[in-house]
C-alpha positions as CSV (number, residue, x, y, z in Angstrom):
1,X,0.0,0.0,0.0
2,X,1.2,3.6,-1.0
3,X,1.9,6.1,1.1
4,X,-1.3,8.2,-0.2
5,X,-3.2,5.3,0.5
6,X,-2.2,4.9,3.9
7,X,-3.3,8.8,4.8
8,X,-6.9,8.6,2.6
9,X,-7.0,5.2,5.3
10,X,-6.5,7.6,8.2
11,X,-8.6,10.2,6.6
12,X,-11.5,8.2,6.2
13,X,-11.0,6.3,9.8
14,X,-11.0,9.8,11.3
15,X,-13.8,11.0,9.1
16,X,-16.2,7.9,9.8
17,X,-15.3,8.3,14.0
18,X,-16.6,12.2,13.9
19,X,-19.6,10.9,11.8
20,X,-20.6,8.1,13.8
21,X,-20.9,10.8,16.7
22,X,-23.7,12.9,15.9
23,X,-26.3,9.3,16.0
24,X,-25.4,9.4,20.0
25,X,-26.0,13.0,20.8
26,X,-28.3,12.9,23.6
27,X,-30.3,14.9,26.0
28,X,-27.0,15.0,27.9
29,X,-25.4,17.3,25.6
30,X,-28.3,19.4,25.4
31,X,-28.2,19.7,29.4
32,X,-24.3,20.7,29.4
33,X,-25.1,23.1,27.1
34,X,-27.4,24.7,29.5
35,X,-25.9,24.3,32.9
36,X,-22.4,26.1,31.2
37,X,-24.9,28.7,30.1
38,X,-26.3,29.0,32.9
39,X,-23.4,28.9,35.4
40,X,-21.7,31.7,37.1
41,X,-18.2,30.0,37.5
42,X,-15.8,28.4,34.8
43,X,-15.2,25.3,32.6
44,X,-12.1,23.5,33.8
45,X,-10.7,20.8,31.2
46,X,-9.2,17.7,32.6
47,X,-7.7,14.9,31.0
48,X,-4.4,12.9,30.9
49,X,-2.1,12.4,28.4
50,X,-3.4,12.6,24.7
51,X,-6.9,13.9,25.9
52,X,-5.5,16.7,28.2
53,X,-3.2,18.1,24.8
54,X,-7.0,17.8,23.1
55,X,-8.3,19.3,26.5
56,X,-6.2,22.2,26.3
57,X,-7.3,23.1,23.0
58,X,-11.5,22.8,24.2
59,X,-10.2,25.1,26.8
60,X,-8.8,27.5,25.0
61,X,-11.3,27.2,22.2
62,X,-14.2,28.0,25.2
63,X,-12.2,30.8,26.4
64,X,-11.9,32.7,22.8
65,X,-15.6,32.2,21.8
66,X,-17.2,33.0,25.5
67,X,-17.0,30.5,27.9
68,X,-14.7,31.2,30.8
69,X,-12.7,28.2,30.7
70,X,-8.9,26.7,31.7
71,X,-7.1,23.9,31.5
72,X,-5.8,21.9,35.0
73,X,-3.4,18.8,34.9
74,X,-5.2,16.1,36.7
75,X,-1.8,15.6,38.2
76,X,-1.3,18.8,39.3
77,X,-4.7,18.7,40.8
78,X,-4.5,16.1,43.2
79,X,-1.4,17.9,44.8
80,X,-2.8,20.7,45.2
81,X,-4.3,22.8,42.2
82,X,-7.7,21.6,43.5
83,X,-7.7,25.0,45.5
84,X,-8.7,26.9,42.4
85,X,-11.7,25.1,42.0
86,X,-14.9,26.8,43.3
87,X,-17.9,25.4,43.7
88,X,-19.5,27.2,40.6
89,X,-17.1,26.1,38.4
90,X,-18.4,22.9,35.6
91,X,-15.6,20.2,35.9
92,X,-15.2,18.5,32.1
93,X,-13.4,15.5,32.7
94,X,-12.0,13.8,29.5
95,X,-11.0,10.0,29.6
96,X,-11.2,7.8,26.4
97,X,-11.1,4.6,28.8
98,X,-13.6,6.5,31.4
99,X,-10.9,4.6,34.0
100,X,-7.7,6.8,33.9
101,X,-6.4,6.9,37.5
102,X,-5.1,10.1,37.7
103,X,-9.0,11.8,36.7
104,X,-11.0,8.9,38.8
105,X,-9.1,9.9,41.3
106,X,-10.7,13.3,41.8
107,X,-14.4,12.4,41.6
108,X,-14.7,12.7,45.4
109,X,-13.6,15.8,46.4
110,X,-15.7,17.2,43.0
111,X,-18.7,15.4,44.3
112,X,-18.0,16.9,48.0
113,X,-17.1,20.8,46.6
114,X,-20.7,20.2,44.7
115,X,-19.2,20.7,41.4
116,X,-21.0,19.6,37.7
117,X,-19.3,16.9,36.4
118,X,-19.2,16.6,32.4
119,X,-17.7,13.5,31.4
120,X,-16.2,12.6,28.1
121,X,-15.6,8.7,27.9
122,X,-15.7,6.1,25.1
123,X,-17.4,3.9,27.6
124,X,-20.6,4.8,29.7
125,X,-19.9,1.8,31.6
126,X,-16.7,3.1,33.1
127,X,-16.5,4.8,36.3
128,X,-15.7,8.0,35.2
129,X,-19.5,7.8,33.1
130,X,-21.3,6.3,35.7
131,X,-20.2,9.4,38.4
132,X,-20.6,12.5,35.8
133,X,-23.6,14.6,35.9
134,X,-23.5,14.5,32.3
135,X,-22.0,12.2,30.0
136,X,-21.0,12.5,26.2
137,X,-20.0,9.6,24.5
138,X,-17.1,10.1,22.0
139,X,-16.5,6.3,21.7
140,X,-14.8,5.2,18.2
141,X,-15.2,2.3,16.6
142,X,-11.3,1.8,15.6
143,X,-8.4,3.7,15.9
144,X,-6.8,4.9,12.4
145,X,-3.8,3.8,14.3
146,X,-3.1,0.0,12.7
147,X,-2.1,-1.6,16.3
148,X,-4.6,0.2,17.4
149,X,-3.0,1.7,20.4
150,X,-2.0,5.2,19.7
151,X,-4.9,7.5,19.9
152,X,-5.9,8.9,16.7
153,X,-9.6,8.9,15.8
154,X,-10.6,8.8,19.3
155,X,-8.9,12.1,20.3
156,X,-10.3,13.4,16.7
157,X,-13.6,12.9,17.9
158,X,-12.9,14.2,21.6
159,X,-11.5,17.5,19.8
160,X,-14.9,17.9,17.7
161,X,-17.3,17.3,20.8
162,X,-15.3,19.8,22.2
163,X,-15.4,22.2,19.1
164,X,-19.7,21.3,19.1
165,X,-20.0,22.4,22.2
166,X,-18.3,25.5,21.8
167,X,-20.2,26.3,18.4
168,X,-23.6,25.0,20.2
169,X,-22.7,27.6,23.2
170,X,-21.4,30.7,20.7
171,X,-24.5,30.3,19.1
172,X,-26.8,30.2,21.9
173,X,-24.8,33.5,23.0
174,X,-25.2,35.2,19.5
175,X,-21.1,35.7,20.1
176,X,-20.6,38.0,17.3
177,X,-17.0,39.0,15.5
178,X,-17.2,42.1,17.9
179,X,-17.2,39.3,21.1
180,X,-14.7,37.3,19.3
181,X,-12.4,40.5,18.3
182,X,-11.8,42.1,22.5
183,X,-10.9,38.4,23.5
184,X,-7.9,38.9,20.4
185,X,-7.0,42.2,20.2
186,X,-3.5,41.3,19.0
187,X,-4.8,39.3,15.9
188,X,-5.9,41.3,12.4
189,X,-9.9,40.7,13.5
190,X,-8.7,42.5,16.4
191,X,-7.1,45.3,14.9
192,X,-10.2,45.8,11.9
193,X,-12.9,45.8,14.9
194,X,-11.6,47.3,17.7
195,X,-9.0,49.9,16.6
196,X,-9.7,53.3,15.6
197,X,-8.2,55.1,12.9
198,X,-5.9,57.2,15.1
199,X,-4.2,54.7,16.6
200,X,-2.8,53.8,13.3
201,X,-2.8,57.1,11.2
202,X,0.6,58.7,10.4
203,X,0.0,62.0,12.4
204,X,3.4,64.0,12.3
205,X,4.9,66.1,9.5
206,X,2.3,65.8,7.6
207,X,3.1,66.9,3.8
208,X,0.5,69.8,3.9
209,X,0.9,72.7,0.9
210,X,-1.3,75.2,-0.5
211,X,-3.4,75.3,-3.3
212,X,-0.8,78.1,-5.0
213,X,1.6,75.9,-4.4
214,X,3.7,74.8,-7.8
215,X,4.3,71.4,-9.0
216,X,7.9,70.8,-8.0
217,X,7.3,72.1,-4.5
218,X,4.4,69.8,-4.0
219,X,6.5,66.7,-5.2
220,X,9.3,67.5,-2.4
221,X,6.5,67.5,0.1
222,X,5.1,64.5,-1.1
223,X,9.2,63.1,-1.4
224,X,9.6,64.3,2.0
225,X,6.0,62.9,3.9
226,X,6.7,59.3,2.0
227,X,3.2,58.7,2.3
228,X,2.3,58.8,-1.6
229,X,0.5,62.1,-1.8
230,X,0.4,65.5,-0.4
231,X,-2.4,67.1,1.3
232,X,-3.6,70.9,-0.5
233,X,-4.7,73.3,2.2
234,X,-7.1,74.9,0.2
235,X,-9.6,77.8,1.0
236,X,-13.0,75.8,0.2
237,X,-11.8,72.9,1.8
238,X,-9.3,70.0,1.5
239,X,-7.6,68.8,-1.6
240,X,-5.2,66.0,-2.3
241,X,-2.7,65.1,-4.7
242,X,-1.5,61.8,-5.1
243,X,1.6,60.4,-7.5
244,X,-1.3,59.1,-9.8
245,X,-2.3,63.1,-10.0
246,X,1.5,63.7,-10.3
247,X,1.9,61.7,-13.7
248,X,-1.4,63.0,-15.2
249,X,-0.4,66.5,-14.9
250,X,3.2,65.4,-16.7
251,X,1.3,64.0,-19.5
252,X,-1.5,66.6,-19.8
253,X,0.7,69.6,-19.9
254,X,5.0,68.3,-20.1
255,X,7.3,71.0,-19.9
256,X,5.1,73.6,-19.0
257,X,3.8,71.5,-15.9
258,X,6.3,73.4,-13.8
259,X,3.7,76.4,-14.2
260,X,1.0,74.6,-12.3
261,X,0.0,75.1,-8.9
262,X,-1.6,72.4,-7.1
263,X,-5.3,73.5,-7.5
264,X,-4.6,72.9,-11.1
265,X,-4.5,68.7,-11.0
266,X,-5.6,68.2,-6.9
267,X,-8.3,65.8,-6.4
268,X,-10.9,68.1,-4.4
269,X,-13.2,66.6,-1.9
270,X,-11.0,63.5,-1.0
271,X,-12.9,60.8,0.9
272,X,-12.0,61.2,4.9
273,X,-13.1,59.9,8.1
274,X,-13.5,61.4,11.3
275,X,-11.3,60.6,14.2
276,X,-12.8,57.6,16.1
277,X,-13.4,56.0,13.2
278,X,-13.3,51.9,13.6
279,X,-10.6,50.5,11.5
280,X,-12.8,47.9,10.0
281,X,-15.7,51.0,8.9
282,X,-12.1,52.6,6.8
283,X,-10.8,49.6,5.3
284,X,-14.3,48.8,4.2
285,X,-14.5,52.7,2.9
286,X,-11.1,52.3,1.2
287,X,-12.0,49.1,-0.4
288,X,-15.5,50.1,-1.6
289,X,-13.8,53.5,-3.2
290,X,-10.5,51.5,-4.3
291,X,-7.7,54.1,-2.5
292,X,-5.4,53.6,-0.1
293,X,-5.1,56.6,1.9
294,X,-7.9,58.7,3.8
295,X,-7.7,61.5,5.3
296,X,-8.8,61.9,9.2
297,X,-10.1,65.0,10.7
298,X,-11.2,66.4,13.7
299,X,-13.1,69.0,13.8
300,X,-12.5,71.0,10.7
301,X,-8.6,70.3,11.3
302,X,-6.3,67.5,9.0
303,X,-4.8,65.4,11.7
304,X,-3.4,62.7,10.2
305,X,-3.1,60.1,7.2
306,X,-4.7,56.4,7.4
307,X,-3.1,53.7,4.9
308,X,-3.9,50.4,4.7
């Protein structure tokens, strides 16, 4: 067998274990999705090994999209990290087996803090199962692994109950791209949706000259400012000239373009936005209109240059 054929083996393996889930959804998920909606406290991911790397990610995919949420080493736990559970807080417990010690292990002190226990098993005859509030079954039928002992479409199909519930709950919150944008303020969503123009406009030295202004003076602004165009001070408003004005005039008039002044090619009018301005609302502007700069005012004042 080819090595193509092998992967298209684990691909369908892995696709079949995620289908096969959605015929056991039960009541039980619907419930989870309620009491996490409902509760006051946190989501804390547990699991060992293989399921606690996929735990980590359902934690961290909870806490992007709305659902307080983190991630505690069962290990770590039982000596001691216990203390930062609080009885509000929704316990999700993963275990493929539904027996691994190290999670088992801290069923007693959940049950005796009053804590909701989610379990995630391949077994609902396991211990783990039987004790949980809730149980979701993300049992697979085979590995994609060929001894059948690494963990591969079972931790597949823990990642997408994970990712269900987290689409079930974002949904059920209307979490919009606003939501999703304050929790990753570093990423380009981020910047589109919650920045404002003039935290990103150029805002010093600005290449202003006047509409009298001639050609070659209005090119060593626009050399100087290095943003692409110069901004025309002009007496019934604000102009603009950009290097796309600059060649136009050259063709239109050649050697006797050194005559011109700037109200003689400038682009009157340009399209600006106000200060406080969303980023997203200007790029959206910029790319509706097809430019690249805009001008942002306050008041009646020029304060500075947004590019994209």
């Amino acid at each position: 067998m080819g090595y193509i054929d092998i992967a298209k083996g684990v691909f369908e393996a892995e696709a079949n274990a995620i289908q096969s889930l959605g015929a056991r959804l039960d009541s039980d998920f619907s419930h989870s999705v309620d009491k996490i909606l409902c509760s006051s406290g946190r989501v804390i991911v547990c699991g060992m090994g293989k399921s606690g790397i996929i735990g980590k990610k359902i934690a961290a995919t909870f806490a992007s999209t709305g659902t307080p949420s983190f991630f505690m080493h069962p290990g770590e736990a039982y000596h001691g990290d216990l203390g930062m559970v609080t009885p509000e807080d929704i316990f999700m417990a993963i275990s493929n087996s539904g027996e691994t010690d190290e999670v088992i292990k801290l069923i007693s002190f959940l049950k005796s803090n009053g804590n909701l226990l989610i379990g995630l098993t391949g077994n609902d005859n396991s211990t783990l199962a039987k004790a949980s509030d809730y149980h979701l079954d993300i049992g697979v039928r085979k590995e994609a692994c060929p001894l059948q002992l690494a963990p591969t479409s079972s931790t597949t199909a823990t990642l997408a109950m994970g990712d269900a519930l987290a689409v079930t709950l974002m949904k059920a919150r209307n979490f919009q791209p606003e939501h999703f944008a304050r929790f990753h303020p570093g990423g380009s969503l981020g910047r589109r949706l919650l920045g404002r123009v003039e935290d990103e406009m150029v805002n010093e030295e600005l290449p202003v000259v006047s509409e009298e202004s001639k050609v070659l003076d209005v090119i060593h602004a626009m050399t100087v400012g290095s943003l692409g165009l110069a901004i025309v001070d002009s007496s019934k408003g604000w102009g603009i000239v950009t290097d796309g004005d600059v060649r136009r005039v050259i063709e239109e008039f050649g050697n006797k373009m050194f005559d011109r002044c700037a109200s003689d090619f400038m682009t009157r009018n340009p399209t600006m936005v106000k200060v406080g301005t969303r980023v997203e609302d200007a790029l959206v502007l910029m790319e509706r209109q097809r430019i690249t700069s805009l001008l942002v005012f306050d008041g009646e004042k020029v304060v500075g240059v947004f590019k994209k």
